[in-house]
C-alpha positions as CSV (number, residue, x, y, z in Angstrom):
1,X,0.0,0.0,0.0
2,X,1.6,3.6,-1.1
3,X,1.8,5.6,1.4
4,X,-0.5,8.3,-0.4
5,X,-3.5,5.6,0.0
6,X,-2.8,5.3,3.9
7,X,-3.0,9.0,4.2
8,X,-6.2,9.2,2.0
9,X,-7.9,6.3,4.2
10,X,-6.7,8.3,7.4
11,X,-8.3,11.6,6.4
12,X,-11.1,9.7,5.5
13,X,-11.5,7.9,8.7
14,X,-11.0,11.1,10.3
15,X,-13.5,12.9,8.5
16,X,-16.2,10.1,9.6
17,X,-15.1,10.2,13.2
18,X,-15.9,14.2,12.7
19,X,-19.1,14.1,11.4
20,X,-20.5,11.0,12.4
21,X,-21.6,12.7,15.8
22,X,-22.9,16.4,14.8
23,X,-24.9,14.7,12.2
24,X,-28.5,13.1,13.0
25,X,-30.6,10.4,11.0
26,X,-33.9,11.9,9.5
27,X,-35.1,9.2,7.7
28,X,-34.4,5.0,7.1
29,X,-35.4,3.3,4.2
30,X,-36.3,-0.9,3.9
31,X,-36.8,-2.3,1.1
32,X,-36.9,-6.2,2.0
33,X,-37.0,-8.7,-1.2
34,X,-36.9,-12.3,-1.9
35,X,-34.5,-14.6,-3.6
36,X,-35.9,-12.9,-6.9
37,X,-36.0,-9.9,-6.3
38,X,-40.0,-9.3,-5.5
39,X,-41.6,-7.1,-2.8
40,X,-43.7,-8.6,0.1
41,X,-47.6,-8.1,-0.9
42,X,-48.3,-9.2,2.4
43,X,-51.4,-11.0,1.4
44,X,-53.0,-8.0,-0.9
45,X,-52.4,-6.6,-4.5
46,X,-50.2,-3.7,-3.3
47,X,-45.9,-4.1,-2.3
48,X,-44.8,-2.6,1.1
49,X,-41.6,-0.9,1.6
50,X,-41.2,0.6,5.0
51,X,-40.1,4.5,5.7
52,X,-39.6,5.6,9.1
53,X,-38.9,9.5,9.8
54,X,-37.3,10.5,12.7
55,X,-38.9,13.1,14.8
56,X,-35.8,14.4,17.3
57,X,-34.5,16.3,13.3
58,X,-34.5,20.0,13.9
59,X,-33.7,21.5,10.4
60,X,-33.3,25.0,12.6
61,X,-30.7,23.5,14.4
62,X,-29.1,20.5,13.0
63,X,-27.0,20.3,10.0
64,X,-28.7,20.2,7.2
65,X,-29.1,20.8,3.3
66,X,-32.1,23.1,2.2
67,X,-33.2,21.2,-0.7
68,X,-33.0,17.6,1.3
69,X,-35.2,18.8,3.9
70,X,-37.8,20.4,1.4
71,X,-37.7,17.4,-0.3
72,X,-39.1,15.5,2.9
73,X,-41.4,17.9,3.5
74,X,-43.8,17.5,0.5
């Protein structure tokens, strides 16, 4: 390994230890398939996916981008 890759994975890991606690999860995605590749019907004509929005997100006070949190909004 070059020594310019160690440094880039070092700065990286750095980087992640930084903003890994000032940032906060607003939303989680599941999408849960089978073997195939098909979404659970669950019994009925429709798929489910499952969304789950955190409500402890202040876009006032936590970091955020503008057009991200519009975006979850509508």
């Amino acid at each position: 390994m070059s020594g310019r890759t160690r440094r880039r994975r070092r700065h990286m890991h750095h980087n992640h230890r930084y903003y890994k606690p000032s940032l906060n999860l607003i939303q989680l995605g599941l999408t849960l398939t089978n073997t195939a590749g098909n979404l659970p019907d669950l019994g009925t004509d429709k798929t489910c996916i499952c969304q789950f929005n955190f409500s402890d997100f202040d876009a006032v006070h936590d970091a955020s981008v503008p057009n991200s949190i519009e975006l979850l909004r509508r």
